[in-house]
C-alpha positions in Angstrom: -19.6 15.9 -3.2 -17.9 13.4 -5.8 -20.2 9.9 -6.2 -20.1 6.7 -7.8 -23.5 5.4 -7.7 -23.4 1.4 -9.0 -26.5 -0.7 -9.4 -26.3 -4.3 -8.0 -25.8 -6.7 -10.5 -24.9 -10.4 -10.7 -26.1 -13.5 -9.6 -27.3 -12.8 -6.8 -27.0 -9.4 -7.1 -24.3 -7.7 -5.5 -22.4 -4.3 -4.3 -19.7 -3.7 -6.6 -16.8 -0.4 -7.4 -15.3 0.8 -10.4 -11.8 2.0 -8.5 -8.4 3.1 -10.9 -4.7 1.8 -9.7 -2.0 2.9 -11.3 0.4 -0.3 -12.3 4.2 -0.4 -12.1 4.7 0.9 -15.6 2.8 4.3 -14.2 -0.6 3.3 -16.6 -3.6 3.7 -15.0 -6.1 0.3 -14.8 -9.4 0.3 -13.7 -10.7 -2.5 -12.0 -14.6 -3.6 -11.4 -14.5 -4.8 -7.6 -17.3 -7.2 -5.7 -17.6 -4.9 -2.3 -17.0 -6.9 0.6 -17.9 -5.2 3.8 -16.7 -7.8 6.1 -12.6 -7.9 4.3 -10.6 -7.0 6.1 -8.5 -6.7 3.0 -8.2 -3.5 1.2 -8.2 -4.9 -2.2 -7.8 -8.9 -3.3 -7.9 -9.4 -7.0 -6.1 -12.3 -9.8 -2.5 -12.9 -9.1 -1.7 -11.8 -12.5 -3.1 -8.5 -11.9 -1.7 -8.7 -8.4 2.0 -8.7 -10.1 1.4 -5.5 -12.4 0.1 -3.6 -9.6 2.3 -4.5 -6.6 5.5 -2.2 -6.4 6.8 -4.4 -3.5 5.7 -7.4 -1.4 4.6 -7.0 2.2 3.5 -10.5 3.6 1.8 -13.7 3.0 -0.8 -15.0 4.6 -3.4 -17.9 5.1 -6.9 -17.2 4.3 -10.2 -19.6 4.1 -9.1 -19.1 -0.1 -5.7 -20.1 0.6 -2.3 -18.4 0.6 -2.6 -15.0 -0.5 0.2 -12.9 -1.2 0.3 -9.0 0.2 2.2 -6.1 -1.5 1.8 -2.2 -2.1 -0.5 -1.5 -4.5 -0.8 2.3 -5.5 -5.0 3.3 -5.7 -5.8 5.7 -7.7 -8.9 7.3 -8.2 -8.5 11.0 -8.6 -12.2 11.6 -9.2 -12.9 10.7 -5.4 -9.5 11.7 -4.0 -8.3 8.3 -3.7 -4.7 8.5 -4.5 -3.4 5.9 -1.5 -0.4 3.2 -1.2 -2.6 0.6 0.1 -1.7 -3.7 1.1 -3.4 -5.6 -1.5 -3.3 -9.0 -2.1 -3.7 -11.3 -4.8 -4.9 -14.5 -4.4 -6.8 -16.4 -7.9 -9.5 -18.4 -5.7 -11.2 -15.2 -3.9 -11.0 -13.6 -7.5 -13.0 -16.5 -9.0 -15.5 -16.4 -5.9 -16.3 -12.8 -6.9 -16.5 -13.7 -10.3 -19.1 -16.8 -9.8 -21.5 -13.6 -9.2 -20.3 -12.0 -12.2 -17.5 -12.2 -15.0 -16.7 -8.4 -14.7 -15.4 -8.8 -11.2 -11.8 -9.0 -10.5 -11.7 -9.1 -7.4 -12.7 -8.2 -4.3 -12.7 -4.7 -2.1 -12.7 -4.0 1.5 -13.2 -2.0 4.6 -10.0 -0.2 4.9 -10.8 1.0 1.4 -14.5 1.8 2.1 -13.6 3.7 5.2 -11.5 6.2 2.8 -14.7 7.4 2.0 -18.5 7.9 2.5 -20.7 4.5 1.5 -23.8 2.5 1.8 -26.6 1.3 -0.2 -30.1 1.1 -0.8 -32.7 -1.2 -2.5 -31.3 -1.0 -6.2 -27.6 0.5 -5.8 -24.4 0.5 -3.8 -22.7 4.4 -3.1 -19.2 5.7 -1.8 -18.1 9.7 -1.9 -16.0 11.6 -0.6 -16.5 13.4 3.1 -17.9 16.7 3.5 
């Protein structure tokens, strides 16, 4: 079983991913992502990163941050067989609310990611893998 074990960190400490995309130019980008159990958003990150990694817009929508703009976003993790088109959005406010926990956030992940895969957490760290 592939695992990416991460220990909380922040202030307050908090569950967070290391997860690859691949941009429009085909380069690969790994992003540090807050984990939010309770999005229903499969990724939200900066709307600058937002326009490298979006190969087409989807829909906008209103959110408690604001207006956030939806697109297909290519994941791409190999290591835990995460190679998905998923809607992400971008949306600069809910990237700066991850980041008030910490600076190496850029943005946020969700449930319809999470349920790709295996997760949960303990005391000290925050896990996903891939299912038996």
């Amino acid at each position: 079983m592939i695992e990416q074990r991460n220990l909380y960190k922040g202030h307050p400490l908090r569950p967070w991913l290391k997860l690859g995309f691949m941009d429009r130019d085909g380069l690969q980008i790994e992003l540090d992502l807050l984990v939010d159990t309770g999005s229903s958003h499969a990724v939200v990150v900066r709307q600058e990163l937002f326009e490298k990694l979006a190969s087409r817009t989807t829909r906008k929508i209103r959110s408690n941050f604001g207006d956030m703009i939806g697109g297909w976003i290519q994941l791409y993790s190999k290591e835990l067989g995460l190679v998905e088109l998923v809607e992400g959005f971008g949306c600069d406010e809910m990237a700066r609310s991850a980041m008030r926990s910490s600076l190496d956030f850029d943005g946020v992940v969700g449930l319809p990611v999470l349920r790709m895969l295996e997760y949960g957490g303990n005391h000290d760290s925050f896990w996903i893998r891939t299912p038996n």
